[in-house]
N, C-alpha and C positions, 0 to 999 in steps of 0.2 A: 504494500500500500504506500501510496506516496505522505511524503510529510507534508504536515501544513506549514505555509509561515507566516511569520510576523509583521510583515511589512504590511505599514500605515498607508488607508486608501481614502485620497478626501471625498468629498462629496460628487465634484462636478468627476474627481478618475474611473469614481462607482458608475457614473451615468454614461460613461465613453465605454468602458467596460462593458456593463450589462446590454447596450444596444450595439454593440461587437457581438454578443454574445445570438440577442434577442435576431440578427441580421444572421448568423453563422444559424441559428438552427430554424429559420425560416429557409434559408436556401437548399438545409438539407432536407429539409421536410418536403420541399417542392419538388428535390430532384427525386426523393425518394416515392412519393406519387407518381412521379412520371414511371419510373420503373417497375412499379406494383400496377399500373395501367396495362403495359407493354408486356411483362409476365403475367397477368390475368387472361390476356386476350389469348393466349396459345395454349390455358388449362382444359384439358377432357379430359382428364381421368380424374377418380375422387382419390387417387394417392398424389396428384399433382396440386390438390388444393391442400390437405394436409401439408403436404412440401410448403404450398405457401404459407399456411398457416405456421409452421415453423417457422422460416424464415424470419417472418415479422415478427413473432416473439419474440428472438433473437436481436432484431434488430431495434425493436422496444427497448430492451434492457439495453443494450449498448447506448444510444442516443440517452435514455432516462441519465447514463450517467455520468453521460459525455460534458453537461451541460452544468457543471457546479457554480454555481456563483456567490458562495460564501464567499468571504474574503481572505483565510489561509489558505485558500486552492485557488482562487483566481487565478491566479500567476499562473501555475500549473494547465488548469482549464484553456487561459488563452493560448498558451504556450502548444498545446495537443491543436488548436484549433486552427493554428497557422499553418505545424508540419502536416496536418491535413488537407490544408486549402481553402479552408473554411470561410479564413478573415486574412485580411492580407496584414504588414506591419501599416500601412497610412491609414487602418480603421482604426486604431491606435494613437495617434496623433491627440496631443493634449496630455495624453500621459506622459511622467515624469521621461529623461533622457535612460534613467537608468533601470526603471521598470521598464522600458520597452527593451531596451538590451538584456534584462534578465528573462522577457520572454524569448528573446530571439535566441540566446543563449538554451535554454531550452529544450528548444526543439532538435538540438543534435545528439540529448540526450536518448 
């Protein structure tokens, strides 16, 4: 499990943050529609809806906990969310010089 930290997050970093956040799992949620469209249309058998019904459980949990936005995991959170592709480092912008380098820092973990 990853650690949290301590690093102080003001008010307006909390509000850049969360809609990084709130924008990162909006785009995933769209793409992931698109793909749950596109694998629906090619299901005929009832072992193929199970399959998708799998899937999306899976992919529920993952996503549920993809998206932390306490603030000992932020860092962390954003940091997954970039080497993902999720949010780029300029949705970032406003954060401090050195929380954005500890995200980016990060992600090569």
């Amino acid at each position: 499990m990853t650690q949290p930290t301590e690093i102080q997050w003001s008010p307006e970093e909390k509000r850049i943050a969360t809609t990084a956040l709130k924008n990162a799992y909006e785009r995933e949620a769209k793409a992931l529609v698109k793909g749950i469209r596109e694998r629906a249309s090619l299901i005929s058998t009832t072992e193929e809806i199970w399959q998708l019904h799998d899937f999306l459980s899976a992919r529920r949990h993952e996503i549920d906990g993809k998206y932390d936005d306490r603030e000992p995991f932020l860092m962390f959170t954003l940091s997954r969310l970039l080497k993902d592709g999720l949010i780029e480092l300029s949705d970032l912008s406003g954060l401090t010089a050195d929380k954005r380098a500890k995200v980016s820092v990060l992600t090569r973990m």
